[in-house]
N, C-alpha and C positions, 0 to 999 in steps of 0.2 A: 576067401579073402575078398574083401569091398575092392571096387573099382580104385576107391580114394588111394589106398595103401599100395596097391599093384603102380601107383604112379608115385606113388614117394621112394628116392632114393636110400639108401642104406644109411648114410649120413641124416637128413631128415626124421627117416623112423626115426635112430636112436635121438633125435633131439625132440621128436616129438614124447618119447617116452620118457625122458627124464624131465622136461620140461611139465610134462603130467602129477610129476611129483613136488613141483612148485607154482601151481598156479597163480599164486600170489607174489610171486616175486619175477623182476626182469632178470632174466638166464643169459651171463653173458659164458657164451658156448665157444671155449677155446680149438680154433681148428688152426693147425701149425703155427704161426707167428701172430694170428690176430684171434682176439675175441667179439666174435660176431653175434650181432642180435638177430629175431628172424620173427616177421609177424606183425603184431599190434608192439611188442617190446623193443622192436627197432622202428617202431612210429616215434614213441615215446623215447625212447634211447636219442633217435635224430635231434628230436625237440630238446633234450634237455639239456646235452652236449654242445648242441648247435655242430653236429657233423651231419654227411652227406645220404639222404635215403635213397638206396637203392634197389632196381627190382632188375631182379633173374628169372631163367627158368629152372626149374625141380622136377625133373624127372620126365613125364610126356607133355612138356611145355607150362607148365602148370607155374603162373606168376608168384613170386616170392616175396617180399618186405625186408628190405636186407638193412642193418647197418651196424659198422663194427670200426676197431682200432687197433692200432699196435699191440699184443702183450703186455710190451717195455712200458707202457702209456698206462698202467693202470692205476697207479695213483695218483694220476693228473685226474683221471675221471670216473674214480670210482666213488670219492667224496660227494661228485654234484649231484652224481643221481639219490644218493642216502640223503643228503642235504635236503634234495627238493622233496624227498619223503618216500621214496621208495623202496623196498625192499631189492636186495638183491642177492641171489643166488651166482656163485663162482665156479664154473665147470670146467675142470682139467683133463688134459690128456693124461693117462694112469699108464701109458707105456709107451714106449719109444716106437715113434711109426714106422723108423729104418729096419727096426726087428720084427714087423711084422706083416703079412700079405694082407692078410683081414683090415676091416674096419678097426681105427684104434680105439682100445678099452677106453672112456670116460665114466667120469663122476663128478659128481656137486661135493667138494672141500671143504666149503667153507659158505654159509651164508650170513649177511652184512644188513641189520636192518637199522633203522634211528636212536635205536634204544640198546643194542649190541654192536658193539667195536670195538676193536683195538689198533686201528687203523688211527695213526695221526694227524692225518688232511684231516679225516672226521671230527676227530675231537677237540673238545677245546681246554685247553692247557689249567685254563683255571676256572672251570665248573664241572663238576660231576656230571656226567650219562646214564642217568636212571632211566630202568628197566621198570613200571612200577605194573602191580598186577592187583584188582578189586575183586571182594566176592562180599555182594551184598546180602546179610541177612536177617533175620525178621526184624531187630530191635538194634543192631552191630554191624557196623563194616567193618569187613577185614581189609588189612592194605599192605603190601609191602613193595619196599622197593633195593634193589640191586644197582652196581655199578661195576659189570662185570672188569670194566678197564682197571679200577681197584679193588676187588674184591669187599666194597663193604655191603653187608644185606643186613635191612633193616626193618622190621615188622611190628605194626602197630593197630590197634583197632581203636574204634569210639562210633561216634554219631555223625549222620552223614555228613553234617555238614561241615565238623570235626574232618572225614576224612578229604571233604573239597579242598577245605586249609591245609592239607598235607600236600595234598598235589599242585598246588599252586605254589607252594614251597619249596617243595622238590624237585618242581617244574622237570617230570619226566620226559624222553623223545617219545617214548612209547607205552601203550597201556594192555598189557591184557584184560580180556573181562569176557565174561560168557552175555553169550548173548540175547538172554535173557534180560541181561540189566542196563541194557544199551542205553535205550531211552529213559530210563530214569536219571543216566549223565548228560546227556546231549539235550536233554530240557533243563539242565544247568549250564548250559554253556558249555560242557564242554566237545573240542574239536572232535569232530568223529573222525577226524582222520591220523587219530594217535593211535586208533584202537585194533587190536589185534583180536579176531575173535576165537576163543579155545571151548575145546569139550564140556558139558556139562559133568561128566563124570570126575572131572579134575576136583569137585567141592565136595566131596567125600572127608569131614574131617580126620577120622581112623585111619584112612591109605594117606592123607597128608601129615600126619606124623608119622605115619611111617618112612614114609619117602624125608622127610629131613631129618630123623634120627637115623636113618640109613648112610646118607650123604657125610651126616658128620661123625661119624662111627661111636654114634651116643645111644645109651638105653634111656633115659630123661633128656628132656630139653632144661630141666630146671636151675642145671649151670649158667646158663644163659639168661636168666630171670625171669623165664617164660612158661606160664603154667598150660595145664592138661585141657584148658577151655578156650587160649587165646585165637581169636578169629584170625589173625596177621597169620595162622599159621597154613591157612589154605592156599590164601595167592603167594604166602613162597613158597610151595610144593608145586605149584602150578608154575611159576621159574623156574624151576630148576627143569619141572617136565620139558617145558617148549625149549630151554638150553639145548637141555640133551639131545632132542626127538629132536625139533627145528634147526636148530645151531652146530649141532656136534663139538661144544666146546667143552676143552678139560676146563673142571671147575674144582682142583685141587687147592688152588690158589685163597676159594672161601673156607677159611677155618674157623668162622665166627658168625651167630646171629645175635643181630643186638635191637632190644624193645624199645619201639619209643612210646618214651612214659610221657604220658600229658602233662602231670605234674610234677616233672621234674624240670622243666623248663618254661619261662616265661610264657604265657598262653597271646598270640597275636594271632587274630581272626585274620583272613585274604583280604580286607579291606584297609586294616590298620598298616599289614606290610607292603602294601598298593600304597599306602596315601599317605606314610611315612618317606616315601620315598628312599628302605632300608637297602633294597640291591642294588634296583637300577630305578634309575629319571623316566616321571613322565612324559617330559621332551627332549627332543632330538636337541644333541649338544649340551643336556644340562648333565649334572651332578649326581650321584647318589652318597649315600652315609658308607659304604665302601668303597667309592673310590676314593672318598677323603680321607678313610684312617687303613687303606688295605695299600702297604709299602712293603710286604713279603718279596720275599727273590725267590723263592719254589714254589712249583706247581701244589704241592703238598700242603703249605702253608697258606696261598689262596685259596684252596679247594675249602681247608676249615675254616678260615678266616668267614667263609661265606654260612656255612653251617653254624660257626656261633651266634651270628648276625641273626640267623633265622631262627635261632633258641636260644635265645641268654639266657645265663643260668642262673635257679634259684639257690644252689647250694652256697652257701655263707663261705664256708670253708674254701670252698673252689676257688668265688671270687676272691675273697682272701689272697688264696695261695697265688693267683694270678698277677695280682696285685703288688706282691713284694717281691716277685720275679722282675717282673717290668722295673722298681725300684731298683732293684741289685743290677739292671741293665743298661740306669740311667747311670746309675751311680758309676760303675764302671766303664766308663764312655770308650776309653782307651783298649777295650774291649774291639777287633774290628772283625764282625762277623761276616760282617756284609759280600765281602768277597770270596770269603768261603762259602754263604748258602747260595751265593750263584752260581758256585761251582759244581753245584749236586742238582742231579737231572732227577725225574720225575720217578723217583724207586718205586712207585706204588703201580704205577701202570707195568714199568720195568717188567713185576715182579709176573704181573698178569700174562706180558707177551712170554715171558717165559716157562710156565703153566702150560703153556699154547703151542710151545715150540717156534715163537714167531718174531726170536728176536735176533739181532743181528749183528755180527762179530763186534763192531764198531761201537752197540749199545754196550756191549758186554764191556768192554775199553773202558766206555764210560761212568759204568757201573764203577769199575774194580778206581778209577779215578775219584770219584763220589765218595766212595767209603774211606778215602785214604781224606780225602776232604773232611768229613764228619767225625774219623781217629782225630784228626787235628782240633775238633771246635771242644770231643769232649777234652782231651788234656789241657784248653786254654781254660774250660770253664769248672773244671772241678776245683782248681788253686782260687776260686773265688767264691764267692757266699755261699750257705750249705743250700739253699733253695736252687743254684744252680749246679752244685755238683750235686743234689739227687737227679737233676735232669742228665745229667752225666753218665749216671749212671745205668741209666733208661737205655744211654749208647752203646750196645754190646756189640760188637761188631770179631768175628773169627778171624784172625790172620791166613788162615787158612782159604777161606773164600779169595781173600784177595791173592793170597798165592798162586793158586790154582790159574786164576785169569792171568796173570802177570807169568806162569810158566806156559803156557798154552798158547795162547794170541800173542802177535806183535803190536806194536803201539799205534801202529798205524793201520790197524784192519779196515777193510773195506768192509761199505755197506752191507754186499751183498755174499757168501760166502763161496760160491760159485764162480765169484771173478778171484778169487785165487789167491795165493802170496797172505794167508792168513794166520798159516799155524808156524807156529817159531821153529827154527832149525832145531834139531837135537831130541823134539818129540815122537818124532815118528824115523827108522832109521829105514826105511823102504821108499819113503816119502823125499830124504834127501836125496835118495839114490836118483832117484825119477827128475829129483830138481837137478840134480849133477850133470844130467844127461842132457837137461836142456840149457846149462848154461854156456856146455861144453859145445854148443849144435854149430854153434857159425866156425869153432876150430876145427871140430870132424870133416863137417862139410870143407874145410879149406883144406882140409888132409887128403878128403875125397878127389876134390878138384886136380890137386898139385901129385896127386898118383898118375891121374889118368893122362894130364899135361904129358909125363915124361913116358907115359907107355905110348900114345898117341903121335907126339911130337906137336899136336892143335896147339901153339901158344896163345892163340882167342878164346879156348872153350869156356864157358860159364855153366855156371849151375844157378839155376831158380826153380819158383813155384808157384803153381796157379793149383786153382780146384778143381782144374779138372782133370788133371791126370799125375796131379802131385811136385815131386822132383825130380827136374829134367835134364839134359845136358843140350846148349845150344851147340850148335856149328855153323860158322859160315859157307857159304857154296863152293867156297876156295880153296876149303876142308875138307870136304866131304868123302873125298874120295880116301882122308885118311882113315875113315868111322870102321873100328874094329865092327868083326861079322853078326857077333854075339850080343851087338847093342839093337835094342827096337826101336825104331822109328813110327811117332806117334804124332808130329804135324809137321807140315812143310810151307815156309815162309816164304816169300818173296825174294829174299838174300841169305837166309838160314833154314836150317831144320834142327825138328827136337828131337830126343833121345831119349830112353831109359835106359837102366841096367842094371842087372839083378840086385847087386850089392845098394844102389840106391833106393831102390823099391824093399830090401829089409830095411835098411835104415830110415825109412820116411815111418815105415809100420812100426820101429822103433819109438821113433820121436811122436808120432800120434797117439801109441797106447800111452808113454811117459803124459804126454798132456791128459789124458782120460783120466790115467794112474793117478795121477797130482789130484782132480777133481775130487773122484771116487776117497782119497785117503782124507783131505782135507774135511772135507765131509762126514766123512767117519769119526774124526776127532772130532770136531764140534761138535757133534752130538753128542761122543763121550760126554765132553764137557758140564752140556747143556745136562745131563743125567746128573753127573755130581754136581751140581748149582743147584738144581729142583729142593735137598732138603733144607737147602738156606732158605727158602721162600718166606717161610714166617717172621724167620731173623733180621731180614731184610724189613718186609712189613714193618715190622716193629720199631725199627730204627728211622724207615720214614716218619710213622705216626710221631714220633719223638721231636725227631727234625721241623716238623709241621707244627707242632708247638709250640718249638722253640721259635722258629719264625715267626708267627703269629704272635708272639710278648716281644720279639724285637721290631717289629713293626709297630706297635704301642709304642715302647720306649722311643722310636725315632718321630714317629708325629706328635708325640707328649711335647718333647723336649722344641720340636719345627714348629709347632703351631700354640706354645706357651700354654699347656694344658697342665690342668692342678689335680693330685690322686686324691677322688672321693674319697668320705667314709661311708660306707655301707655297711647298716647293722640291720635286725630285728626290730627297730622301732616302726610305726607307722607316721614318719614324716616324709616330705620334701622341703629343705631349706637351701635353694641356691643364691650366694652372691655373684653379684655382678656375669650372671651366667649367659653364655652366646650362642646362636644358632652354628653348628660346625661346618653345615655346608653355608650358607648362604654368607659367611665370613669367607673366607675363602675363594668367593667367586667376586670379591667387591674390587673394584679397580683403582688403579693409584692410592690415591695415599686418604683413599675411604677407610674408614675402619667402623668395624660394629658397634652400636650401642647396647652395652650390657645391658640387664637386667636380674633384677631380684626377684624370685619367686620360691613363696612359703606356703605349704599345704601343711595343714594338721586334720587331724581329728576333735580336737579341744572347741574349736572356735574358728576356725578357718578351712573348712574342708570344701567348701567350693568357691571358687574364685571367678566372679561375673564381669567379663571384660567387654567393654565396651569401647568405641571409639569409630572412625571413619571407616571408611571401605578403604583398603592401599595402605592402610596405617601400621601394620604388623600386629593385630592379632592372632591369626594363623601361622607365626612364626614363634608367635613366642610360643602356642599351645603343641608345634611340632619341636620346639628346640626342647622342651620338658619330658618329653617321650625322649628325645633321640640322647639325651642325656642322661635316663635310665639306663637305657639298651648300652649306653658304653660302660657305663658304671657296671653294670653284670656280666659285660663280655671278660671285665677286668682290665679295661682304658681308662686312659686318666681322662678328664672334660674340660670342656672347654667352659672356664670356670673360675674365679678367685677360688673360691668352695664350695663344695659340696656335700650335705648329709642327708644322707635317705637312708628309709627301709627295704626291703626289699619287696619289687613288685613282683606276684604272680600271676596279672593280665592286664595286658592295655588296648585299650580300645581307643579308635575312634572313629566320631561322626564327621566327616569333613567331604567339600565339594558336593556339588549336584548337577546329575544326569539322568537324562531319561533312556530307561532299558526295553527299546519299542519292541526288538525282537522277540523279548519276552513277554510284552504288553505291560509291562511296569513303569509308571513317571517316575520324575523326581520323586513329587512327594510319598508314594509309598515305598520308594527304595530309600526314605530317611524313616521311613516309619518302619521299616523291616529291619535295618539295621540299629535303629535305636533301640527296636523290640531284642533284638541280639543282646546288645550293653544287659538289656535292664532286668533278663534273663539266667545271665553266665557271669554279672559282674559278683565277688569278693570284696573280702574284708581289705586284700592287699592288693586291690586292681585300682591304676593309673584310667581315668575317661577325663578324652578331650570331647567337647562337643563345639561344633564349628558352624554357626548360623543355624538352630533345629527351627525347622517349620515355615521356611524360606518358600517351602515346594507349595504352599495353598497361601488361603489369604490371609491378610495381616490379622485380624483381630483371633481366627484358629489357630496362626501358626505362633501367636502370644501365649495363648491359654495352652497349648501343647507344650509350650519352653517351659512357660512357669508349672505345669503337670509333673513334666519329666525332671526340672530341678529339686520338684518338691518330695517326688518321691524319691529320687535318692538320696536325699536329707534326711527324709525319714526312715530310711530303708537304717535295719541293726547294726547291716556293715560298713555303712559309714564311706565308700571310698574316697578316694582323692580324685576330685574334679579340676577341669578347667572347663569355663563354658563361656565361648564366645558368641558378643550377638549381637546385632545391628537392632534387636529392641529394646528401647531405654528405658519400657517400662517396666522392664525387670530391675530396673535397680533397685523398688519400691522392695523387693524380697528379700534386700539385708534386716529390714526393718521389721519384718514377722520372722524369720527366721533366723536362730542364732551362730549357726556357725557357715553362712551365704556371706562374703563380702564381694564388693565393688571396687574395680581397678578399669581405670582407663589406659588406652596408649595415650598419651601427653601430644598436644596439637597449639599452636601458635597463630591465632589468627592477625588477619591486618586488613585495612582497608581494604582491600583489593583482591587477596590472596588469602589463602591456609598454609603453614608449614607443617609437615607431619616429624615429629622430633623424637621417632619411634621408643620413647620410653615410659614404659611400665610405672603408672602410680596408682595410689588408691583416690575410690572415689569414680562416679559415675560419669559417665557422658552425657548430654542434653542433645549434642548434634550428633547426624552422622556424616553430614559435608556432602551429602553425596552428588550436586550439582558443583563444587566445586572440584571432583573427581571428574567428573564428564566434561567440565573446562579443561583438566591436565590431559584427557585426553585424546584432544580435539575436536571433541566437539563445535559444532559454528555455533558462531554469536548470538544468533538468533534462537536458536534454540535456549541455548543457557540465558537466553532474556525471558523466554514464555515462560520456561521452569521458575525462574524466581518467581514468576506474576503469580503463577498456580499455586505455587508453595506459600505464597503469603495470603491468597484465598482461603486453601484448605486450613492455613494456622486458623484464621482467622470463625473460620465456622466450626472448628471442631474445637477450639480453645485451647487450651496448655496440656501437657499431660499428666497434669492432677486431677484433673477428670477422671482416668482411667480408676478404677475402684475392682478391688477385690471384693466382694462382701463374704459377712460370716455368713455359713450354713443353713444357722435359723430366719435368717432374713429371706432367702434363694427360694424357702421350701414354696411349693405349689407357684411359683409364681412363672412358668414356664407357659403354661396352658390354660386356654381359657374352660371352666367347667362346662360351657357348655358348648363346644365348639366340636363342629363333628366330626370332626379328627380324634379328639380327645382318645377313646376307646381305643382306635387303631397303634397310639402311641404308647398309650396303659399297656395294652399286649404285647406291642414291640418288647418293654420294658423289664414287663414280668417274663418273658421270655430267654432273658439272659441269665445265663448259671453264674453265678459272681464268684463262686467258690472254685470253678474251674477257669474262668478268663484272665488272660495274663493284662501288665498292666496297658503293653502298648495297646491291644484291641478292646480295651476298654474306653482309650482315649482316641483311634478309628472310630468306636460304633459311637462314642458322646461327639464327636465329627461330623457323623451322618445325621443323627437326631437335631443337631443344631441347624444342618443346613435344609433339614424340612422342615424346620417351624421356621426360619428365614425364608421358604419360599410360601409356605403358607401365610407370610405378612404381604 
């Protein structure tokens, strides 16, 4: 044995030894009333709790790192430390230390990381807690992700950059991944400190179907709609591994894996649900397009609310059906749901603490209250339109379940099931006996009293009780001499002394086992209980997912109707025709008695398929090319719009180009993080894909970032599938492109000028812009005087030397040829080669409009 070990105490060994089996996680190490940290874990424990570090000695003086808290204290502070991202490991005492001389048996219960909880401080009521896990391979990522709190697991493969857009969607706390493939994420940005690293051995495709066909006691996964090849199937075999092996949690509760199909939902790249602004604001205090139409009363109903936001749907049918729910929700106003879905608690999570064993008399109350809630919503909506009694019928709910709770618990259970007074009289008949005994305790004891009064003649004697030697009989000094022989004397007071005696000392051992007795049986029943409730688990699920639907179309119907919204039609055609159509958040956030200025906006394929809008800086271009997206996205969630009318096709991708920043970390400008993402669009874009484009070519100089605008408008013009554009742009000499091209039109935001001033009268007309005001933008705001005096002086030099912009000229092809170079110029050759150099058959379009970038800007340095 090492010197080290001969100095570590009994208590340290074993904390050193199970703490060996969680290096990665802080060990908060239960010793009698507190859980204590010890090490580097109570450095970190101090710091993040903000409690007190302290240092002891261990054994032959040997300094310690100490810092710990109450027990009773653990859900005050078991959240901050998972919050602030760490893992943590929960070690109990496994035996009572009054029973035993030894060191008491411990064990790690339960471990708590970002990505695993069931713990309510941690979670948040209306977003999922994805588990998500990668296994990247040659040509396919796999990816899946888990919510162990609800049991849904979701599995999905594609292309890498395909699975970045998943995780940024999903927005996991945590990741698995081997680590192997570490740096191929973390030179995408993403955090390395999500990342949990696992075995190489876990990417065994054959042992990960095995291990999920195991799990859900399937010979196929093909129920599931998930074939023999799909890659999602590795990182959820690797879930479930690190559950089981890390976690220890019962994972009965998952009875479903469900694919996500790319094409079965709207395609929006990380950039488009970024600068859509669909979940949340990219500033503090603003808006998102869910907090504007998400009016759900359960946790359930916000958790989807945010999933269909993240995948609108392409199925016709769906929306559809979505859609004449919400009608039959409007239509029946006098309908009042609202108070009964706030009355149903979050069944989904419910369902998972009780999988777990980890839920608590009180939930159960609340449970067995919920479904009695949700019996009432279906019999109000079955006697109304068939679209809502099929949702009706979705409600199955067993009388049975609610029985059981409603014969077992009282109404008023406590949290905890250990503080007692929880199981109903008449359930247990040994159990009342035990409560008979204690309610009877202060009459016994006054029987006790009033015997010993008259054998005694003491008319002062009293009976009490302390800890430390139980129940007593006092005497005064006055008394004393009357104290029968047979009574033991156990302290002596200043003007009294105490007593025991036999019959008292059985009867304390009475009333104490009765208190233990009550524990032990109460305990015993709620478990029962908890067993018979386990095979409702599904049923339950079920009826949440119902309930969360149902929320979710009446939170449509009540923003329809609060914020004057009109029910698209959505068909199969490939149009956009909106009247008078509004942006939803930025209506909404306008003060007093501001109201929106509508617009009309019509995309075809006939003759109108991109629409070139032009006008000021501050003028609302970028509102209206974001209000046409975000009025897709509710048109497919199945919301009504904010809109006189609406008729579209149905899109299946929206992209956009919008904002510019430079990505130093990565060594990326503006300008190639709009060439990369426009190379995205012009790559992935469809017959039935929505693209905004918002200033393209802004990132270099004017006369590149022209010929790159009119490149990319041109080639999607000409591109077979046609999609539907909006393209915003502060150069006017795009307008020139309605005029060679026939289905490019010109629309400005409408501007009022005057002597003095610009007014911007934010409405959408046809027809180009000439200015873009932009020194009158930098007078709004605030710019000095003087400056907006030099700008005018310069701007009417440069008008003046560069002329109008009919100058600008496109020429035809035959005009261009050879006139780049001069023949004999000694570059010539070096450029010929560059030239002939490039595979044209294999370069996509954006790098073709890169490398005509680079060639340009060497025969411009060559001048």
């Amino acid at each position: 044995m090492s010197s080290k070990q001969k100095k570590e105490t009994p208590l340290m060994k074993q904390y050193m030894e199970i703490k060996e089996k969680y290096p990665d996680s802080i060990l908060l190490f239960r010793v009698g009333d507190f859980y204590e940290t010890f090490h580097e874990d109570a450095i970190i424990t101090s710091k993040v709790l903000g409690i007190i570090l302290t240092k002891r000695g261990s054994g032959a003086n040997k300094e310690t790192k100490l810092a710990g808290f109450p027990y009773h204290s653990l859900d005050t502070y078991l959240h901050k430390l998972v919050k602030a991202g760490h893992r943590v490991a929960i070690c109990e005492q496994l035996e009572n230390p009054k029973l035993t001389k030894k060191i008491v048996k411990r064990g790690v219960t339960d471990v708590i990381t970002p990505g695993v909880s069931l713990n309510d401080e941690i979670l948040d009521q209306k977003e999922n807690n994805f588990l998500a896990a990668i296994n990247l391979n040659k040509n396919q990522v796999g990816i899946a992700f888990l919510d162990i709190s609800t049991g849904e697991f979701l599995v999905g493969e594609g292309s890498f950059d395909y699975s970045l857009n998943l995780l940024q969607t999903f927005n996991p706390k945590e990741i698995l991944i081997l680590k192997k493939d570490v740096l191929t994420f973390t030179e995408k940005g993403i955090n390395k400190e999500y990342f949990f690293y696992v075995d190489e051995w876990m990417s065994n495709i054959s042992t990960s179907f095995e291990k999920i066909k195991n799990h859900f006691k399937l010979k196929s996964l093909k129920g599931f709609g998930i074939n023999n090849d799909c890659q999602g199937i590795i990182p959820a075999s690797i879930i479930l591994h690190y559950l089981e092996d890390s976690h220890k949690k019962n994972l009965s509760h998952i009875t479903k894996l469900k694919p996500i199909i790319s094409d079965a939902h709207v395609w929006m790249d990380r950039f488009t649900i970024s600068n859509l602004e669909i979940l949340r604001s990219k500033f503090q205090g603003g808006k998102s397009l869910l907090d504007i139409i998400n009016k759900t009363k359960t946790s359930m109903g916000s958790r989807m609310m945010r999933m269909w936001l993240s995948f609108p749907s392409i199925d016709l049918n769906e929306i559809k059906n979505r859609q004449e729910i919400v009608s039959d929700l409007i239509s029946n106003s006098d309908i009042n749901l609202h108070s009964l879905l706030k009355n149903i608690i979050d069944l989904e999570r419910l369902v998972s603490k009780l999988a777990n064993g980890r839920v608590s008399p009180r939930e159960l109350v609340n449970l067995k209250e919920s479904l009695i809630s949700c019996t009432e919503i279906k019999n109000i909506i079955k006697e109304r339109s068939k679209k809502l009694k099929s949702i009706s019928k979705e409600i199955n709910i067993d009388k049975k379940l609610i029985e059981l709770i409603s014969y077992t618990l009282i109404d008023e259970a406590p949290v905890n099931i250990l503080k007692g007074n929880a199981i109903k009289k008449g359930v247990n008949k040994e159990l009342d006996s035990f409560r008979n005994i204690l309610q009877n305790n202060k009459k016994n004891l006054q029987d006790i009293l009033q015997r010993e009064i008259e054998n005694t003649g003491i008319s002062s004697l009293k009976i009490s009780f302390n800890n430390v030697f139980g129940y007593y009989l006092e005497v005064t000094n006055s008394h004393k001499n009357k104290v029968p022989e047979e009574w033991i004397r156990k302290q002596t007071l200043v003007n009294a002394e105490r007593y025991i005696t036999e019959e008292l000392k059985e009867y304390e051992v009475k009333i104490l086992n009765a208190e233990e007795n009550i524990k032990n049986i109460e305990l015993l029943e709620f478990e029962k209980l908890l067993k018979k409730l386990i095979p409702y688990c599904n049923l339950i699920q079920q009826v949440a997912k119902t309930i969360g639907y149902l929320d979710c179309l009446q939170s449509f119907a009540e923003v329809s109707v609060t914020n004057n919204y009109s029910k698209p039609n959505v068909n199969e055609s490939f149009i956009f025709e909106a009247v008078e159509s509004r942006h939803p958040v930025i209506e909404h956030s306008l003060e007093g008695s501001k109201s929106y200025i509508p617009n009309d906006i019509t995309l075809n394929k006939e003759n109108q398929q991109i629409l070139m809008i032009t006008g000021p800086n501050m003028s609302g271009k970028s509102a209206v090319l974001r209000q046409t997206a975000l009025l897709s996205i509710m048109a497919q969630v199945g919301c009504y719009v904010p809109a006189k009318s609406l008729k579209m096709g149905i899109f299946d991708k929206i992209f956009t180009r919008v904002g510019a920043s430079d990505n130093i970390s990565q060594g990326e400008s503006t300008f190639m993080i709009e060439m990369l993402e426009s190379s995205l669009i012009i790559n992935n874009m469809s017959e039935r894909s929505l693209i905004l484009l918002d200033e393209i070519g802004r990132g270099t100089s004017t006369y590149d970032g022209i010929s790159i605008a009119w490149a990319i408008s041109q080639y999607i013009h000409d591109d077979q599938k046609k999609p539907l554009t909006l393209f915003a742009t502060h150069y006017h000499e795009l307008n020139m492109m309605t005029d060679k091209f026939k289905r490019i039109r010109n629309f400005n935001i409408q501007v009022k000028e005057t002597s003095n001033d610009v007014i911007f009268l934010r409405k959408l007309i046809p027809g180009g812009s000439a200015h873009s005001f932009g020194i009158h933008v930098a007078k709004m705001a605030g710019m000095p005087q003087e400056i907006i005096k030099i700008s005018k002086n310069v701007l009417k030099g440069l008008e003046k030397s560069h002329g109008n912009k009919n100058e600008f000229q496109i020429n035809d092809s035959s005009e261009l040829q050879l006139t780049f170079f001069d023949m004999e110029n000694k570059n010539y050759e070096e450029f010929k080669d560059e030239l002939e150099s490039i595979d044209t058959n294999n370069i996509t379009p954006m790098q073709a409009l890169v490398k005509l970038s680079e060639l340009k800007n060497k025969i411009r340095d060559e001048k």
